[in-house]
N, C-alpha and C positions, 0 to 999 in steps of 0.2 A: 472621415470616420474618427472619431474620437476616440481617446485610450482610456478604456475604463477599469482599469487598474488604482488604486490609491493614491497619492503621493509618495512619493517617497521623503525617506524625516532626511534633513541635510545631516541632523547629527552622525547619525547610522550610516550616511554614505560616506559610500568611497572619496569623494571631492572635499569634503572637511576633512578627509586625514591626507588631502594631495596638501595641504597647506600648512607649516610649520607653525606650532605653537609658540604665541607667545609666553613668556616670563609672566610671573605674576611678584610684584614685587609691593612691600611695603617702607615708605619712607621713616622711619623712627627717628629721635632725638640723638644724637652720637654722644663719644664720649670728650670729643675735641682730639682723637688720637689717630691719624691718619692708617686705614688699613688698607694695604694691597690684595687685590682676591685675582686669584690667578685660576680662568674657567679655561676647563678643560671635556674633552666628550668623555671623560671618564675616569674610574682610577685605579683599574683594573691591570694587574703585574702582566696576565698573561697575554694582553695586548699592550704591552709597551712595546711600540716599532716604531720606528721614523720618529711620524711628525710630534706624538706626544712627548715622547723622551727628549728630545732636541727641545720642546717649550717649555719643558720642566728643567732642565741646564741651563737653557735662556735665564728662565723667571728668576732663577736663584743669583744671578749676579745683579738683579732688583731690589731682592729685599733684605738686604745690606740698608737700603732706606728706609725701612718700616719693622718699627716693632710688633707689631699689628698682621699677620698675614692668614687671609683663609682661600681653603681651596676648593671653588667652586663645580660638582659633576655638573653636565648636562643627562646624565644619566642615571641610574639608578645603584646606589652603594651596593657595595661587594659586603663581605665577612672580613672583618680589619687583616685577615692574614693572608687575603684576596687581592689587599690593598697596598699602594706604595707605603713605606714608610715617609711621611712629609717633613720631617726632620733632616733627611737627605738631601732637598731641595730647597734647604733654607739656610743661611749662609749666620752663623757664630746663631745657631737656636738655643741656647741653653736662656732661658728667661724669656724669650719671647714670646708673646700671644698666638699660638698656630690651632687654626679651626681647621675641619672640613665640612662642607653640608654639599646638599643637593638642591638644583636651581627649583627641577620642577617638582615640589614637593607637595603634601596634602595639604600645607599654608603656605601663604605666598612668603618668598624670601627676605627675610628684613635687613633692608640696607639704613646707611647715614648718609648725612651729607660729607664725611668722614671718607668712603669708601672712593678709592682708585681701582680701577678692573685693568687686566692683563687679559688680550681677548688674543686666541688662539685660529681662530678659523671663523666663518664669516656668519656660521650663524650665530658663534659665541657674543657677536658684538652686538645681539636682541639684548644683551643683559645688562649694557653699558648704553644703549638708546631708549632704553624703559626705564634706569636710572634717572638721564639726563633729562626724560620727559615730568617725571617726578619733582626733579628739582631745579625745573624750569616753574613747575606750579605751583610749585611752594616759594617761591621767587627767589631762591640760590641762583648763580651763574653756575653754568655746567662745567663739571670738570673732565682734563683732557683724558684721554685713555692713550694704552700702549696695543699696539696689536704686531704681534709676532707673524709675517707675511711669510709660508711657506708653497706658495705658488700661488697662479692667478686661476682662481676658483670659479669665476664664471666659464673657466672653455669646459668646465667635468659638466656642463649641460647644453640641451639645445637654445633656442632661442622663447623664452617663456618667464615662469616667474621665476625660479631659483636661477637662473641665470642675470635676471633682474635684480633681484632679492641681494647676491653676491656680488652684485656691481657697486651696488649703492654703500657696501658696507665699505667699502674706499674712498666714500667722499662725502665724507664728514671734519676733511681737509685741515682748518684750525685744531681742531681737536684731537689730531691724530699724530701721536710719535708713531712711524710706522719704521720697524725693524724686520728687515729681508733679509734671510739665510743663504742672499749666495749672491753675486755681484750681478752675474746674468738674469737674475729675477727683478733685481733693482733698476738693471736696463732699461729689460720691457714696458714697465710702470711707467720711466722718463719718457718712453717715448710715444706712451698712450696717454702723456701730461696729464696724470693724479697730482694734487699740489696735496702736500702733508706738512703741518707743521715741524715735525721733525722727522729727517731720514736716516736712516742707519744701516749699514751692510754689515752681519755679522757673518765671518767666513766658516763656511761648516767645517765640520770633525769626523773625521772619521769614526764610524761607530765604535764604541770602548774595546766592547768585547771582542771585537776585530783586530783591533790597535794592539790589543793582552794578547790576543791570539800569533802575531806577528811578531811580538817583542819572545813569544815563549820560543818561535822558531828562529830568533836572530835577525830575520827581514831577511833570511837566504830561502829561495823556494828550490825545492829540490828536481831531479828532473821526474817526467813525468811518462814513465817509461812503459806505459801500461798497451796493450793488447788490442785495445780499441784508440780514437780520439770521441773525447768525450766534447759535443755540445749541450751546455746548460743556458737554457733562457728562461729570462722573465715572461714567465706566461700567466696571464692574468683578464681569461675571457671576458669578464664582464665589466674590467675599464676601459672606454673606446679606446682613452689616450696612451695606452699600451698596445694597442693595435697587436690584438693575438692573434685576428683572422690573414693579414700581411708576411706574420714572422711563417708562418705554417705556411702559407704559399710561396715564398724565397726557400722556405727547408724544401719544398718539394720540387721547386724548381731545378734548386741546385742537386738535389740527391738523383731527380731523370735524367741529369746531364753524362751520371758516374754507370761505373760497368758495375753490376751487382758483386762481382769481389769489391768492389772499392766500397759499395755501400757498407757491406760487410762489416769495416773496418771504423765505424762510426758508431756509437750510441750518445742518442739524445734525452735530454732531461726539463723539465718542464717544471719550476717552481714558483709559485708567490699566492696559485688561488691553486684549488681542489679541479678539476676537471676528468671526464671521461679518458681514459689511456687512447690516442689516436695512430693508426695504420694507414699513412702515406699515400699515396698513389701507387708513390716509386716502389712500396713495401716499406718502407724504414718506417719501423714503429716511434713513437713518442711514447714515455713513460712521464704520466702526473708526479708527481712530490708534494705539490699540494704548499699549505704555509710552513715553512718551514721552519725550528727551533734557530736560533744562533748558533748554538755549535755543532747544528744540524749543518745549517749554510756556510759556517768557515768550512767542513771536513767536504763540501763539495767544489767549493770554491781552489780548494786544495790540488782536488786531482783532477779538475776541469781543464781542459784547453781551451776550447773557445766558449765567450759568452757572446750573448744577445740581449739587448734589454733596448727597448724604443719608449719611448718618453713623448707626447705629442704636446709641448707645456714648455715655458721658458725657462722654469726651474729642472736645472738640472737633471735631476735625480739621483739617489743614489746608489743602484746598484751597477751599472756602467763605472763609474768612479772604483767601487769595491769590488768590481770582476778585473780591472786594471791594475789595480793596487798587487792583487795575487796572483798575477803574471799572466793572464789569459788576455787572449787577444778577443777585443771587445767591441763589436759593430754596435752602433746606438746612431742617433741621427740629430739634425739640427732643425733648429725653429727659432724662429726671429734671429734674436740677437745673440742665441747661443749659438756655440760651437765650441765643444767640449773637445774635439780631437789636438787642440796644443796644448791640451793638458798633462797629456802624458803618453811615451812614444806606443805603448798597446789600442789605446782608444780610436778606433774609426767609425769618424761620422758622417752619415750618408746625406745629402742634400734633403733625402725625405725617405719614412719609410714604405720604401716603394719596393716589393717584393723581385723582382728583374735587379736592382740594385743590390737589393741584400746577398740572391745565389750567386752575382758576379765575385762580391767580396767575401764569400763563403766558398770560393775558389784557393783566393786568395792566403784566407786563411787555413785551411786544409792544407797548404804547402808551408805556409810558418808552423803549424803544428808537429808536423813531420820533424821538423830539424829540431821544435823545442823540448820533443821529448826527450832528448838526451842530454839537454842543457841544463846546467844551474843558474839561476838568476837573482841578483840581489831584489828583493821589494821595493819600489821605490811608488808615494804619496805624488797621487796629481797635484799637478801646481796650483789646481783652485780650492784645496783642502788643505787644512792645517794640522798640522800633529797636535797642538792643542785642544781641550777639552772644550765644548760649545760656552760652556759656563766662564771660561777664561780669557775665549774670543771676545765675548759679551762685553766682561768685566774691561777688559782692555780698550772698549770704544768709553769709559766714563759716562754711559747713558746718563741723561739727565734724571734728575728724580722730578714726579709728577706729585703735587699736594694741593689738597682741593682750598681754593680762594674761601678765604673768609671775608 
């Protein structure tokens, strides 16, 4: 029997928006003056977290080589007070050329054969392959680009196109200074042999305002003498590789093990995404937080005892690192070639996160918490973070400068 319904238009369907737009770009005449464009998902203050602010401290120990700098949204402009100031992120700006525009705009983007791109994440590198296709047509030699690797972006899918889509954007090989944020991410790469013209490990920073927050307290944590033990995890339902459904089955595991005075004696917290308030098996409620401010998450960070944060990714992560830093004992876990736990004596890491694993060392810790409430402890920075700012790490490897072949 035949469907006798209309077609459906591909525009209007759902399967043309399963598919990431390309860039629309125009090649113009330059001005012989080499410009760095440093793309970003966006440029928006009240999402500055992680990975954006970390490529924006990167980028600025770059353009020290360019007079010339603009900074490219994938997204759509804010209201300028919406917006970073880009002068902050540009190293001696007083005379320098600084733009900002938007890639995907109502004209298509006008680049030179002048332009170098600083690509951020894997789709930003459509911007610097629709370049090179450009000025491979106009018969320029393509020039190299930087890309700032802050995990390996094909595992956040399944097997399909953006998992494809993300691979590819690693192997572009000659043409690629690629710059990894953390030595364990650089690992992985070697040993899934990506060849990149240039490698770099730049070693991460503790977040700023973390760093102020610890300098205002002396790096002494006080003890934490409170009424309950407070567990705080990273819960974040809808990234696999945070495995929220695992952490909640190890909490439940371990809390049917304890006598309801013992549960008692516990309240847990739940932050990084918004979710439903959840009620245990055992009864122990979980309380949401949702995303938290910065000095929302120092003043928890504060009077927490134990953290939890799972990472399913060779990069690091950083909130394990900054639940260790502020003296919580911090269960997180390993994959490939990390293993985060001789970084610092709080941090334990489980073979995998495997919820039987987690209640055993949620044992564990319940009984370090016990003695550390009465304790003072100096702060002390895991050994795979620097007291330096990302921007001073950067500056410290001499990155080479890229400028396009005439």
């Amino acid at each position: 029997m035949q469907n006798s319904n209309p077609p459906l238009a591909y525009a209007q369907s759902k399967y043309k928006e399963s598919v990431i737009a390309r860039p629309q770009l125009q090649l113009k005449e330059g001005g012989g003056q080499a410009r760095l464009n440093i793309i970003l998902p966006h440029f928006l203050t009240r999402w500055a977290f992680g990975g954006v602010v970390s490529a924006l401290q990167v980028a600025k120990a770059l353009t020290v080589h360019y007079d010339s700098i603009r900074f490219l949204s994938l997204n759509p402009l804010g209201e300028p007070e919406e917006m970073f100031d880009f002068k902050d992120f540009v190293e001696s700006p007083e005379g320098k050329n600084i733009q900002c525009a938007v890639v995907h705009g109502p004209e298509p983007l006008e680049t030179t054969a002048d332009d170098v791109f600083f690509c951020t994440y894997w789709i930003s590198t459509f911007v610097w392959e629709e370049h090179a296709r450009l000025m491979e047509q106009a018969g320029n030699p393509k020039t190299p680009f930087y890309y700032f690797i802050q995990d390996y972006e094909p595992g956040f899918y399944p097997f399909g196109y953006r998992f494809a889509m993300s691979q590819a954007s690693y192997r572009h090989h000659e043409y690629t200074h690629a710059l990894f944020n953390s030595q364990t991410l650089a690992n992985w790469f070697d040993e899934e042999d990506y060849p990149f013209a240039r490698r770099y490990v730049v070693v991460p920073s503790l977040n700023q305002f973390l760093r102020e927050r610890l300098d205002k307290l002396d790096w002494r944590l006080e003890s934490r003498d409170s009424e309950k033990t407070v567990i705080f995890f990273y819960g974040r339902p809808e990234q696999p590789r945070n495995c929220f459904a695992p952490i909640l089955d190890g909490l439940d595991r371990f809390f049917s093990e304890l006598s309801p005075e013992e549960r008692a004696g516990f309240h847990v917290l739940s932050a990084g995404q918004e979710h439903e308030d959840i009620l245990l098996s055992s009864g122990v409620p979980i309380k949401s937080m949702g995303k938290l401010s910065m000095d929302k998450y120092a003043a928890y960070l504060e009077f927490s005892h134990i953290g939890i944060s799972f990472m399913v990714s060779p990069h690091p992560s950083y909130p394990p690192l900054e639940m260790a830093s502020f003296g919580l004992y911090t269960i997180t876990n390993d994959f490939g070639p990390k293993n985060i736990s001789r970084a610092h004596p709080n941090l334990k890491s489980l073979p995998a996160p495997d919820p039987m694993l987690l209640a055993a060392e949620l044992h564990k810790a319940a009984r370090w918490a016990a003695k550390r409430k009465s304790a003072v402890q100096k702060a002390v920075l895991p050994n795979c973070i620097s007291p330096l700012p990302w921007e001073e790490n950067a500056r410290a490897l001499k990155l080479s400068p890229i400028f396009p072949v005439k």
